[in-house]
C-alpha positions in Angstrom: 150.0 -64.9 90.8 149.2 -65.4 95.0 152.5 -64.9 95.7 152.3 -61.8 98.1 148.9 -63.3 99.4 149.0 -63.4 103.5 146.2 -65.5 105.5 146.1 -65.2 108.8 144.2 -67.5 111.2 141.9 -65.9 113.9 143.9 -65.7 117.0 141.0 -65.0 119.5 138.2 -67.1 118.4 108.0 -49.3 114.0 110.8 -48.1 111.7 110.1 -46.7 108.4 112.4 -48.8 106.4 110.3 -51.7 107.2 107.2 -50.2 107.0 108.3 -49.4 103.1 109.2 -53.1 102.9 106.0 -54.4 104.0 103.8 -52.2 102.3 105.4 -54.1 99.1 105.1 -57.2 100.4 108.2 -58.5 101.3 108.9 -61.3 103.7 111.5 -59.1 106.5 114.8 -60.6 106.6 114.8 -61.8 110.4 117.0 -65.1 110.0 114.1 -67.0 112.0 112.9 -70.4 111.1 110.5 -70.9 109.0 107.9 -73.6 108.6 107.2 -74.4 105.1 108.8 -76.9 103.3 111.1 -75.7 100.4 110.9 -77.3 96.6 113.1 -77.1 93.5 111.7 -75.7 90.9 112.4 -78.0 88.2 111.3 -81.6 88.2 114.3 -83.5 88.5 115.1 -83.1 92.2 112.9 -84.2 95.0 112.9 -82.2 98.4 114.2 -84.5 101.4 114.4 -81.7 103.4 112.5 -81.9 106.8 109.6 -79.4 107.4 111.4 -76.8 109.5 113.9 -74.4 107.1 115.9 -72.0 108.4 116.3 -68.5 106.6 119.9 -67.0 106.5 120.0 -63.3 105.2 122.9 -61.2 104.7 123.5 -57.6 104.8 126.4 -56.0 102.7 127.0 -51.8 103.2 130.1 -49.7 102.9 129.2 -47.3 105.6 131.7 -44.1 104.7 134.2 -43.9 106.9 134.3 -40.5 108.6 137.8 -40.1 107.3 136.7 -40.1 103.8 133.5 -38.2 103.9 133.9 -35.1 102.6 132.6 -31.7 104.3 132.2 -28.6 102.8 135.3 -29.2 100.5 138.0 -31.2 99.3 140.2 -30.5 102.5 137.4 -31.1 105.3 136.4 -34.1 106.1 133.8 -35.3 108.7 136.1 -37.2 111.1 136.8 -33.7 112.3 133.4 -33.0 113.7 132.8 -35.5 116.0 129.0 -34.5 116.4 128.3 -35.2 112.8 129.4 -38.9 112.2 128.9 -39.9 115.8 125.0 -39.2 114.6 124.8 -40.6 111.3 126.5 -43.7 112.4 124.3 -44.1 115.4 121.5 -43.7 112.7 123.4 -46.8 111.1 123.2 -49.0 113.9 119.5 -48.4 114.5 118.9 -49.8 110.9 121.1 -52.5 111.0 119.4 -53.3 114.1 116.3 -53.3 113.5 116.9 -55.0 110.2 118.5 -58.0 112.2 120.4 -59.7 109.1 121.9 -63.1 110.3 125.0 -61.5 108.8 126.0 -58.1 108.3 129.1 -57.2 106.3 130.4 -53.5 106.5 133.1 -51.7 104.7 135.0 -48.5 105.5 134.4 -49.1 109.2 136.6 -46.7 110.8 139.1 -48.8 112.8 140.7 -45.5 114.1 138.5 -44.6 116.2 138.1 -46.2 119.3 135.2 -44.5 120.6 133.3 -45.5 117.2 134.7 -49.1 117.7 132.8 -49.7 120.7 130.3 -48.2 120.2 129.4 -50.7 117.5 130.8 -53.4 119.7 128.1 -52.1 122.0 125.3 -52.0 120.0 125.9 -55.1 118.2 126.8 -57.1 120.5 123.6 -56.0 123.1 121.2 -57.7 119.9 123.6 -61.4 119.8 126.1 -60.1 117.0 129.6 -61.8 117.2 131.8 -59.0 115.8 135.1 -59.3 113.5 137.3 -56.6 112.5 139.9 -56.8 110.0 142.1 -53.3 109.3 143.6 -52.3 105.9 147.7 -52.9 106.0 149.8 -49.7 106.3 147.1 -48.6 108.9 144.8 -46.8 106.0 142.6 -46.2 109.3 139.7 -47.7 108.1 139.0 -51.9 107.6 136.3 -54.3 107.7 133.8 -55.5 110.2 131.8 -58.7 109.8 129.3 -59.4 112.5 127.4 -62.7 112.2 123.8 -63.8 115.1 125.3 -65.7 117.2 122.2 -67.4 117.5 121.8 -68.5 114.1 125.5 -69.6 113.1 128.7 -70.9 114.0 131.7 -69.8 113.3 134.0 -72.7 112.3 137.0 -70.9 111.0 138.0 -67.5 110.4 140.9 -66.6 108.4 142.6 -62.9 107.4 143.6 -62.4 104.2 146.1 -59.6 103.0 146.5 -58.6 99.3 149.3 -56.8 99.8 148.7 -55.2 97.5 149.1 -51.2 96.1 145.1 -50.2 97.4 146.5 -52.3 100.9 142.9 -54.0 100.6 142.0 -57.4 102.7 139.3 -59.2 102.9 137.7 -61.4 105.5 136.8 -65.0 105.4 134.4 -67.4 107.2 133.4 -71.2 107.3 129.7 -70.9 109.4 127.0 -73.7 109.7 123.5 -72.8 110.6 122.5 -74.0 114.7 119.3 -75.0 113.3 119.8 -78.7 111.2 118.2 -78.3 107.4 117.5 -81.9 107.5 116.9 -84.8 110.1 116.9 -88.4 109.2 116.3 -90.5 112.9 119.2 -89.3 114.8 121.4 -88.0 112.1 121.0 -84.1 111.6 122.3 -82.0 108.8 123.2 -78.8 109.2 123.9 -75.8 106.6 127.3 -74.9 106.0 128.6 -72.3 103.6 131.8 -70.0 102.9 131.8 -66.1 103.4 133.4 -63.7 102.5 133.7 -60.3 103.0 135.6 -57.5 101.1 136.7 -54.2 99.6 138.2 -53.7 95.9 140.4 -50.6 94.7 138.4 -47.8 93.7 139.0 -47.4 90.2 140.8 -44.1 90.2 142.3 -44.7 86.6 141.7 -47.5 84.0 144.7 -49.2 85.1 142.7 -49.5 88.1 140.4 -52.4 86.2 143.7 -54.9 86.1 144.2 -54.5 90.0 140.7 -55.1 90.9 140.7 -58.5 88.6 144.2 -59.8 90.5 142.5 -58.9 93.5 139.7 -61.5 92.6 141.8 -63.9 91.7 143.5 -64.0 94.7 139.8 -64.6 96.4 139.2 -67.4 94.1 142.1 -69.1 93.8 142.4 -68.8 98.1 138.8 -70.4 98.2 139.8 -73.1 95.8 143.0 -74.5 97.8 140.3 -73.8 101.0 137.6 -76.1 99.5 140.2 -78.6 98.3 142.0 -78.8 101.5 139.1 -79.0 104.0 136.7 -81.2 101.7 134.3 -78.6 101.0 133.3 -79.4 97.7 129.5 -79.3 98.5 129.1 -76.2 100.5 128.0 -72.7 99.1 129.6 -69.5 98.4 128.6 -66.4 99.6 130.8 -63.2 98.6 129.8 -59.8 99.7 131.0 -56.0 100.0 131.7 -53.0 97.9 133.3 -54.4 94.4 133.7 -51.1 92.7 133.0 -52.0 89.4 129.7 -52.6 87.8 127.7 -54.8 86.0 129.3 -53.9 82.8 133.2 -54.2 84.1 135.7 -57.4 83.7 135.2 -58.1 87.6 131.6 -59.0 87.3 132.3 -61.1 83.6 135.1 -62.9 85.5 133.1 -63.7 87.9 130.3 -64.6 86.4 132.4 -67.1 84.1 133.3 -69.0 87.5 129.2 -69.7 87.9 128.1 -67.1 90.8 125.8 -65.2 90.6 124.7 -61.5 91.9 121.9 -62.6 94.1 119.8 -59.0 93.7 119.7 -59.8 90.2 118.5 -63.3 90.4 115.5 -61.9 92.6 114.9 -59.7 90.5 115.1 -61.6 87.4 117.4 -59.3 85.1 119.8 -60.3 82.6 123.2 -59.8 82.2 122.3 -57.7 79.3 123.1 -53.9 78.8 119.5 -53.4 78.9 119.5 -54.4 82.7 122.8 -53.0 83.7 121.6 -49.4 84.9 118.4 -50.7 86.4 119.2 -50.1 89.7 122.2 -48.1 91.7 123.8 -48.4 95.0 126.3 -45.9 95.2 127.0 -42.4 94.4 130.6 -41.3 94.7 132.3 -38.1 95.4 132.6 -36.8 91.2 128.5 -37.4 91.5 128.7 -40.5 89.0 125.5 -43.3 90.1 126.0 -47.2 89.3 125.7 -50.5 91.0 129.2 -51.6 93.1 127.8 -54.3 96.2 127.0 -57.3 95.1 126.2 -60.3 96.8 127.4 -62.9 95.4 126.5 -66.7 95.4 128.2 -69.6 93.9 126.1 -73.0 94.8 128.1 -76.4 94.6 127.5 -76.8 90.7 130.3 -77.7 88.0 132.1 -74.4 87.1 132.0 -73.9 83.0 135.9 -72.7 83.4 138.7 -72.9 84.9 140.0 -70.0 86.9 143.0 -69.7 85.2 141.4 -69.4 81.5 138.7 -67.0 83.2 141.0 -64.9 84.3 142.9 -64.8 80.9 139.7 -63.9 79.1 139.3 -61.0 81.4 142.9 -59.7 80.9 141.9 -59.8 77.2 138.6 -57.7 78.0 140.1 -55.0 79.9 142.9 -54.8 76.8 139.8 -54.2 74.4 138.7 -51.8 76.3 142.1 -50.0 76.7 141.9 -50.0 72.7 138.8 -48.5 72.4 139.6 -45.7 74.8 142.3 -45.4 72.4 140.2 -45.1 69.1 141.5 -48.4 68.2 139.3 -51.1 66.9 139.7 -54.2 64.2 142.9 -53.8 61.9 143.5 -50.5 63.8 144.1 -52.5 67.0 146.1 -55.3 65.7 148.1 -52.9 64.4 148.5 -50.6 67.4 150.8 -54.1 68.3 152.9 -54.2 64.9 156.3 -53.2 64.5 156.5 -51.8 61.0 159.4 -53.9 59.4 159.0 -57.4 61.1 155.8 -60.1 60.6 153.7 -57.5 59.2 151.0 -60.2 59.2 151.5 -61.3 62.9 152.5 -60.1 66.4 155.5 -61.2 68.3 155.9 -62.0 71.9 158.0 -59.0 71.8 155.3 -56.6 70.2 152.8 -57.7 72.4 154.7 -57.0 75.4 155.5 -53.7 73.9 152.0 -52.8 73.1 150.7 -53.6 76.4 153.4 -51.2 77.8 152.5 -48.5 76.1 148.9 -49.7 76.9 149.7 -48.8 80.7 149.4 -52.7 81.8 152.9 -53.5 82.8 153.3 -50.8 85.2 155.2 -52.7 87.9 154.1 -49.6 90.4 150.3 -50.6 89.4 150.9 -54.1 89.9 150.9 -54.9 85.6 151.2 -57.9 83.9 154.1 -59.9 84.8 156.6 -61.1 81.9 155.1 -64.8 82.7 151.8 -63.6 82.7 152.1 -61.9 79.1 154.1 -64.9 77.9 150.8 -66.9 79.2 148.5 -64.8 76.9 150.8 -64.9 73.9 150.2 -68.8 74.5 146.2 -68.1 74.7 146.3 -66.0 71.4 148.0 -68.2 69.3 145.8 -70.8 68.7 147.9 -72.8 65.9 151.3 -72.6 68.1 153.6 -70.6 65.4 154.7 -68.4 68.0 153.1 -65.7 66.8 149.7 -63.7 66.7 147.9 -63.2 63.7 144.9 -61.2 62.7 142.2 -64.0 62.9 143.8 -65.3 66.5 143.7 -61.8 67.8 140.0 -61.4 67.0 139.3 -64.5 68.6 141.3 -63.9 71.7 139.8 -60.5 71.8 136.4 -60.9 71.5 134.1 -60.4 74.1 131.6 -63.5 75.6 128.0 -61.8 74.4 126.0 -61.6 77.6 122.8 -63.9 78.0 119.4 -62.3 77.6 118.2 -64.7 80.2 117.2 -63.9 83.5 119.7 -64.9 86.0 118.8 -67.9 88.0 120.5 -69.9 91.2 121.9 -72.7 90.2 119.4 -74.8 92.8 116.9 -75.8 89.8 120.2 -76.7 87.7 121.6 -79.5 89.8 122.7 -83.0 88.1 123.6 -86.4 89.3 126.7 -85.8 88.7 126.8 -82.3 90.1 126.3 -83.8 93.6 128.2 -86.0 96.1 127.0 -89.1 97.3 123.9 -88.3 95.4 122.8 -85.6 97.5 123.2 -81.7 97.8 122.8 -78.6 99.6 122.2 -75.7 97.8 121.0 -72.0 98.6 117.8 -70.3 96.8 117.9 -66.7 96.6 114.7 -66.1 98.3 114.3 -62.5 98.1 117.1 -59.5 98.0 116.3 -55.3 98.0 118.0 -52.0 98.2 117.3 -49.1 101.0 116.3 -46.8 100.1 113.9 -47.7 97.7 114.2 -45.2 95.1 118.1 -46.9 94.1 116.2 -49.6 92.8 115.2 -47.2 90.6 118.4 -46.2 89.4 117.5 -42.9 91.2 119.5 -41.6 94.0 117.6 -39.6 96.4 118.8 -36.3 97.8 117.6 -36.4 101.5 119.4 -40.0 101.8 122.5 -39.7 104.2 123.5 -42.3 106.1 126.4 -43.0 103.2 126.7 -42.7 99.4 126.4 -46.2 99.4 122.7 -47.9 99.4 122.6 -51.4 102.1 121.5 -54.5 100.5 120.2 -57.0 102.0 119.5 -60.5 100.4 117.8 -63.6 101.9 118.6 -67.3 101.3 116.8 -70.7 102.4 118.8 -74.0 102.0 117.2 -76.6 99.9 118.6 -79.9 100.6 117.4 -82.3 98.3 118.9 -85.6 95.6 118.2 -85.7 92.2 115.3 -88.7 90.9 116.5 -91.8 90.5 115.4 -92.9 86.6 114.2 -96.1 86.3 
């Protein structure tokens, strides 16, 4: 499913946004240490941390490239006035400045322009920012640019990766480990590492859209997999960012969340995966005026995953198929039948049928990168549960039905460590220590009128490491 998947190694190796965020008394995300000792919250682990912590935050924020920003029209964009995005991006940099994020994560930064190119090279760099730039394939003109405090990490490995893909999307990836040790022991010192990422999904211009997004995270997971298990990395954290464009309510998130990380605004904030909590808050506003929530920071602590990618990922196949019926009209008996040839197995579906069905369902498209004859063969496999080869009724409801979402309130998974979640008995995991939107009013699920630095909102979330080993029962 990888197959066209292309990593390349690194060959080089008083501002009112703050005065908002401490007016609601929120610690600012500056990255420096801090001197209080850091507990799990549950019972069964014991802190063996030392006293000084260190804070890692982490700013994600498609930016709009010039290119794309429309002006006065569908044919006018703001590339062409140079006045215009030379100031709002200017305006950018002070924030992202002042805000001082020990990593910042950017999408749609306009690679094409070499004046705008140095001058966030400039700026950046001028406050201790190491900068990376990755450009879309097919020279799209615009890319990403992860720039990480050079006095806070270390970049141990930096890698490329290029879908290939129709949307030409890439995505950057990091190994960093904190300069400041988590933990000292005599001479032995400990220090933070994690896994970053940082990316860009298709915007979902059609429906079919949905199937290319979820292949794209695949690819992310299964390149982070064969990373971990190469290097050893079984015990470090996960940290995914950028602009997913899908929300809360889309297969990208469920998949996701199947795999155990977690969106690390909601986990502040304590909402569910629910409907209820789906609309809460917004951070973008594209160009047909529709509002939802697309960046995400995402965090997946060293924990035992509660699937395996490959049936994930089958289960979300299956959800975006439901929701192809629906938009069809099609539920229950309707939809198994929508797959049922009228003479043959009029109690079942064939391999054949469903392969025919999902053609006419749009998600074979080899243009639109569809499902592969293997991969349909594999869900035929999925479906029929008792192994006659075919699909009946019952088996399709099963295969079709949707995970219900927990009314809990989403939680790190650093007060749900086990003995036998850790190695050698001990851990390092990251607690979500406190993540927002600018400007305020998104977190709202309002989008203000006089905001313009992008139709995308920045967010910012803040982590501590805890490191820590589990009680040892008598």
């Amino acid at each position: 499913m990888d197959q066209d998947l292309e990593v390349q190694p690194d060959q080089s190796n008083p501002n009112p946004y703050f005065a908002k965020q401490l007016k609601r008394g929120r610690r600012l995300p500056t990255g420096q240490p801090l001197y209080s000792a850091t507990c799990f919250r549950d019972g069964s682990i014991s802190t063996v941390s030392a006293s000084t912590d260190i804070c890692v935050s982490c700013t994600t924020f498609n930016i709009l490239a010039p290119i794309y920003k429309r002006m006065n029209g569908e044919d006018c964009r703001e590339s062409q006035f140079r006045d215009f995005w030379l100031s709002r991006n200017e305006r950018i940099l002070e924030m992202l400045c002042w805000r001082n994020s020990s990593i910042i994560c950017l999408q749609e930064f306009w690679l094409g322009n070499n004046e705008l190119v140095r001058l966030y090279e400039q700026q950046l760099g001028s406050v201790g920012y190491e900068m990376f730039q990755l450009a879309r394939t097919n020279n799209k003109g615009d890319g990403l640019l992860t720039a990480i405090k050079n006095d806070q990490l270390r970049v141990l490995d930096y890698r490329e990766v290029l879908f290939h893909d129709c949307g030409d999307r890439v995505a950057q990836f990091f190994h960093v480990q904190s300069l400041v040790p988590v933990h000292k022991k005599g001479h032995q010192a400990r220090f933070q590492e994690m896994l970053l990422l940082n990316t860009h999904l298709l915007f979902p211009h059609n429906s079919n859209c949905c199937l290319i997004r979820l292949r794209q995270v695949f690819k992310i997971l299964n390149y982070l997999e064969h990373y971990k298990v190469e290097h050893g990395l079984f015990s470090v954290p996960i940290i995914l960012c950028g602009d997913w464009n899908g929300s809360k309510r889309g297969q990208v998130y469920k998949f996701l969340r199947s795999q155990g990380f977690v969106s690390s605004y909601d986990v502040a904030h304590q909402y569910t995966d629910n409907d209820i909590d789906a609309h809460r808050w917004i951070s973008h506003r594209n160009h047909r005026g529709n509002v939802c929530g697309v960046d995400f920071i995402w965090l997946l602590n060293p924990i035992k995953q509660t699937c395996s990618l490959a049936e994930s990922w089958k289960q979300a196949v299956f959800g975006i198929i439901k929701s192809k019926l629906r938009e069809a009209g099609l539920k229950g008996k309707d939809a198994f039948s929508f797959f049922k040839s009228k003479n043959l197995y009029e109690d079942n579906v064939t391999l054949h049928e469903f392969h025919e069905g999902l053609r006419r369902l749009g998600l074979t498209q080899k243009e639109l990168e569809g499902l592969t004859k293997e991969e349909i063969g594999d869900l035929m496999l999925a479906a029929d549960f008792n192994g006659d080869g075919v699909i009946g009724y019952d088996e399709f409801q099963v295969a079709s039905k949707v995970v219900s979402r927990s009314s809990a309130p989403l939680r790190d998974a650093s007060n749900e460590m086990t003995r036998k979640d850790t190695l050698n008995g001990l851990e390092t995991v990251l607690d979500v220590k406190d993540a927002f939107l600018y400007p305020p009013e998104v977190e709202q699920g309002r989008w203000p009128e006089n905001y313009s630095l992008s139709d995308h909102a920045p967010l910012t979330a803040v982590f501590s490491p805890v490191y820590g080993m589990r009680q040892v029962v008598a």
